[in-house]
C-alpha positions as CSV (number, residue, x, y, z in Angstrom):
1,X,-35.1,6.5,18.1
2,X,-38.1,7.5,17.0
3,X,-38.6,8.8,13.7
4,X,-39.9,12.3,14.0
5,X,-36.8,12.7,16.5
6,X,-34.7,11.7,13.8
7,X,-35.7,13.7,11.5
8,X,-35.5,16.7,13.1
9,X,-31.6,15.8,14.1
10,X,-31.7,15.5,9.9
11,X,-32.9,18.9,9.5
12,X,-30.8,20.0,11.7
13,X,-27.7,18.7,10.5
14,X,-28.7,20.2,7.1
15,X,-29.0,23.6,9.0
16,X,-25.6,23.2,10.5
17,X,-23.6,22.1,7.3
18,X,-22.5,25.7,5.5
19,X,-21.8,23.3,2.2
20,X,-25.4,22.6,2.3
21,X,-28.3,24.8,0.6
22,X,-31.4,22.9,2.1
23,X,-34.2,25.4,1.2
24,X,-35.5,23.0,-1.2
25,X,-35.2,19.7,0.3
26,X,-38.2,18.5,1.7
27,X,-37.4,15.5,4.5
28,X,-39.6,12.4,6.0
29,X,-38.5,9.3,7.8
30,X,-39.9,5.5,8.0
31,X,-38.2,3.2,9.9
32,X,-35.0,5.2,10.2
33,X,-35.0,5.4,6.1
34,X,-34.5,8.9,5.0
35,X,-36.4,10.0,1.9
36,X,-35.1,13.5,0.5
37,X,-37.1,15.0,-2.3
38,X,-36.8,18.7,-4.0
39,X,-34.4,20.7,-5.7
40,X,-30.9,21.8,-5.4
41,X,-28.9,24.0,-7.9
42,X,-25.9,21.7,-8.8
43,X,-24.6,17.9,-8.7
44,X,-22.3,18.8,-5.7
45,X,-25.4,20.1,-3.2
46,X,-26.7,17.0,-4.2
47,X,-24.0,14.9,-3.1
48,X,-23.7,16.8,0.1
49,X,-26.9,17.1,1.3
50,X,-27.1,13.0,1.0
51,X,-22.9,13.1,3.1
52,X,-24.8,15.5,5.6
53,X,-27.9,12.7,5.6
54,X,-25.4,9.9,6.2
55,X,-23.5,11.6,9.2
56,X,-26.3,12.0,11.7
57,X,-26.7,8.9,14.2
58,X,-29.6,6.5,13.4
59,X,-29.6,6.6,10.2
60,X,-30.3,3.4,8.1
61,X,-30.5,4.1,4.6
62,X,-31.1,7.4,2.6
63,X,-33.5,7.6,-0.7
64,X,-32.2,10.5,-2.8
65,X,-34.9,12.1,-4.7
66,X,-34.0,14.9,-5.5
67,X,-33.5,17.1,-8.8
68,X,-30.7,19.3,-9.9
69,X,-31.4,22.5,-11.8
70,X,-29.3,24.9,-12.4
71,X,-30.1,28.8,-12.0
72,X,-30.4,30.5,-15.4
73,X,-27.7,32.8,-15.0
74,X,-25.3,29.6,-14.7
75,X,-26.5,27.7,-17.9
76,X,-23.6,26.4,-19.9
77,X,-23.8,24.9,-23.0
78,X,-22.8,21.3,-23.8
79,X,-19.9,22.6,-26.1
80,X,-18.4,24.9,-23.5
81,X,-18.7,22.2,-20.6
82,X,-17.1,18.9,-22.2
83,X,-14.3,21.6,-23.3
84,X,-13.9,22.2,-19.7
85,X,-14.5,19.0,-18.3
86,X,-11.7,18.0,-20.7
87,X,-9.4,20.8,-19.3
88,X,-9.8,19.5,-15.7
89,X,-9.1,15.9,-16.1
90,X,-5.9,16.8,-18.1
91,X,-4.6,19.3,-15.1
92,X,-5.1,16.4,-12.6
93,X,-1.7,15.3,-12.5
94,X,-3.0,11.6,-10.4
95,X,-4.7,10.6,-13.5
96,X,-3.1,8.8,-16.6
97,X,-2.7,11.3,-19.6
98,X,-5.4,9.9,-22.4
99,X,-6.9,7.4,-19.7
100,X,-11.1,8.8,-19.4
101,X,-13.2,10.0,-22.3
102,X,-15.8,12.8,-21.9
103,X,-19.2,12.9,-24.0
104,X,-22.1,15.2,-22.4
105,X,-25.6,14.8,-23.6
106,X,-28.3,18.6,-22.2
107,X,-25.7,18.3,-18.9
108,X,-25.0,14.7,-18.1
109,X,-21.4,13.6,-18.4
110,X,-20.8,10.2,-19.5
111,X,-17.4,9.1,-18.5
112,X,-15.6,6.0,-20.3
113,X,-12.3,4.4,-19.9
114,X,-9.8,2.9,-17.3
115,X,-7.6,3.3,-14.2
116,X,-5.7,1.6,-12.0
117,X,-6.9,2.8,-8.7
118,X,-10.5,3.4,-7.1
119,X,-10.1,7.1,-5.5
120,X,-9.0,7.7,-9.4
121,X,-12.1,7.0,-10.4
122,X,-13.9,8.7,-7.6
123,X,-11.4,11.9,-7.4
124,X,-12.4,12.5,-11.4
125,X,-16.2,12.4,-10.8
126,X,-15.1,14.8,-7.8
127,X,-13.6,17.0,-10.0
128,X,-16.2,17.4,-12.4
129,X,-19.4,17.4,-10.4
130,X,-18.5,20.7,-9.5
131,X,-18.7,22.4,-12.8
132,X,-21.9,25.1,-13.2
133,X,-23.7,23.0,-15.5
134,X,-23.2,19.7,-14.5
135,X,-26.9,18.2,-13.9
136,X,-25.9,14.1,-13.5
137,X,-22.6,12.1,-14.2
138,X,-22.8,8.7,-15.1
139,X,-19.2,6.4,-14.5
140,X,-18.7,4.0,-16.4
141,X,-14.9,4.4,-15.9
142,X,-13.5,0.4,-15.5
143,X,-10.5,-0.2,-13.0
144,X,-8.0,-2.8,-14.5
145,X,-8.0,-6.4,-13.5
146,X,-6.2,-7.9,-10.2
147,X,-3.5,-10.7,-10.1
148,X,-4.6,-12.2,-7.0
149,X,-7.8,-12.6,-5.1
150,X,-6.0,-13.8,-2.2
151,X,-4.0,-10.7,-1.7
152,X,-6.4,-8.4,-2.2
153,X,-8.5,-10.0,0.4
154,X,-5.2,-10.3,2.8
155,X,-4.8,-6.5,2.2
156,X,-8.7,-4.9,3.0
157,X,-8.6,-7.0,6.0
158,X,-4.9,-5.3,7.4
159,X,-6.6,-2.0,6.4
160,X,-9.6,-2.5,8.7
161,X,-7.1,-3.8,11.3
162,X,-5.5,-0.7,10.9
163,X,-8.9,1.5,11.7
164,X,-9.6,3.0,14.7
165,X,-13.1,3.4,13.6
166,X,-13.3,-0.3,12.3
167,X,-14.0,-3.8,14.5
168,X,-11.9,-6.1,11.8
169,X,-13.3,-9.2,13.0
170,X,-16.6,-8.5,12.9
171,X,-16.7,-7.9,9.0
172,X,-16.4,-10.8,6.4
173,X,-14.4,-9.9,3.4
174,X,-15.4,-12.0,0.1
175,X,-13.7,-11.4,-3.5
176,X,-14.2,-13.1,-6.6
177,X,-11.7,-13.6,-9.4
178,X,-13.3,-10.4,-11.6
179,X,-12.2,-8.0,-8.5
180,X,-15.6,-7.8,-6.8
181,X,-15.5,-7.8,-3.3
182,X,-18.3,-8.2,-0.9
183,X,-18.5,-7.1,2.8
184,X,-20.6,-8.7,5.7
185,X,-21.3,-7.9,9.2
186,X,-22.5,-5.2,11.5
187,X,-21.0,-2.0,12.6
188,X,-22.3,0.8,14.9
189,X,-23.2,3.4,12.7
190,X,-22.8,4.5,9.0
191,X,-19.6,6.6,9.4
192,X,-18.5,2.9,10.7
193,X,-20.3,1.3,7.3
194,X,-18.2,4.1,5.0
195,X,-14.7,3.0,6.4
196,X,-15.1,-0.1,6.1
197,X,-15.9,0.3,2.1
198,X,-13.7,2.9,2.0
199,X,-10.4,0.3,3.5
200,X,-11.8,-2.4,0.4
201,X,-12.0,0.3,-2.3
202,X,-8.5,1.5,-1.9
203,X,-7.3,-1.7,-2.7
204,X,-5.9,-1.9,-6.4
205,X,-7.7,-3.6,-8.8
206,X,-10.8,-4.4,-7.0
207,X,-13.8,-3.2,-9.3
208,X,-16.6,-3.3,-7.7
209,X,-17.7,-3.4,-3.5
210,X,-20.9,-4.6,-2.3
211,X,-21.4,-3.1,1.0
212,X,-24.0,-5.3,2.6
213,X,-22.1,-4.5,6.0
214,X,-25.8,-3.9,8.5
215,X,-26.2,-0.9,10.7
216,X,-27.4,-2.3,14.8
């Protein structure tokens, strides 16, 4: 596919998305590498224009250049957001009572602590990049330690097995003894690339996935 066809299939996916507010995204393509720069109003356009990006066939890689500000009228002051953030994590009922720390610095949430699970750590930075205010979170939440390698490896490969949209055997499945995983192979597209990730990152105790998994 060429890569002024692509691109228009990206613009067009941006139309179609009604979670998406494109009007300030600018979008170019080299070698099926998509390079988004501009302006939304808050952390959770961000992170959907890039999901809406990632969805449209062809696609090899996405650069995310693009800047968050928030309208006026929905400025929020660093006291009043870390007091809210703070609410939110304590209504999730998935999360550990006491388990993540909030400091904010002009908009950006730092998150510290530890959890058990993956989609623990990723459901709380779900939670709170939707927050008027939010400009840029950084996670530095830590998932526990694993017992054993072995299993954890025996267990992301029975979830790919399990996959309609994942050929098992043509991904290799490496963890170390610190929980770090890392994933090899090819796939047909990136929705294919994201479940196979996805299958290694609901394991528990694995800490950290390096996706080098290659698009044909």
């Amino acid at each position: 596919m060429n890569s002024e066809r692509l691109r228009k299939y990206v613009v067009e996916e941006l139309a179609f998305d009604p979670r998406v507010d494109a009007s300030g995204i600018g979008v170019s393509v080299d070698e099926r590498i998509v390079r988004l720069t501009g302006h939304v109003h808050s952390l959770a356009d961000k992170i959907a224009v890039a999901q809406a990006v990632e969805r449209v066939k062809g696609v090899r890689g996405v650069v995310l250049d693009v800047e968050v500000r928030c309208p006026p009228d929905a400025h929020v002051s660093d006291e009043v957001l870390v007091k809210r953030a703070t609410d939110v994590l304590a209504w999730d009922t998935s999360l550990p009572k006491g388990s993540v720390k909030v400091t904010i610095d002009h908009g950006c949430l730092t998150l510290t602590g530890s959890v058990d699970w993956q989609f623990q750590r990723s459901e709380i930075e779900n939670d709170l990049r939707c927050l008027a205010g939010v400009i840029d979170i950084d996670n530095q939440i830590e998932i526990r330690a694993i017992s054993c390698k072995q299993d954890v490896k025996r267990s992301i490969k029975d979830a790919m097995h399990r996959r309609a949209d994942v050929q098992a055997s043509n991904i290799r499945v490496d963890v170390d003894e610190g929980g770090r995983v890392t994933l090899k192979g090819k796939v047909d597209d990136w929705q294919a690339r994201n479940a196979v990730e996805d299958a290694a990152w609901l394991i528990a105790g694995v800490k950290d996935v390096d996706n080098r998994v290659r698009i044909r």
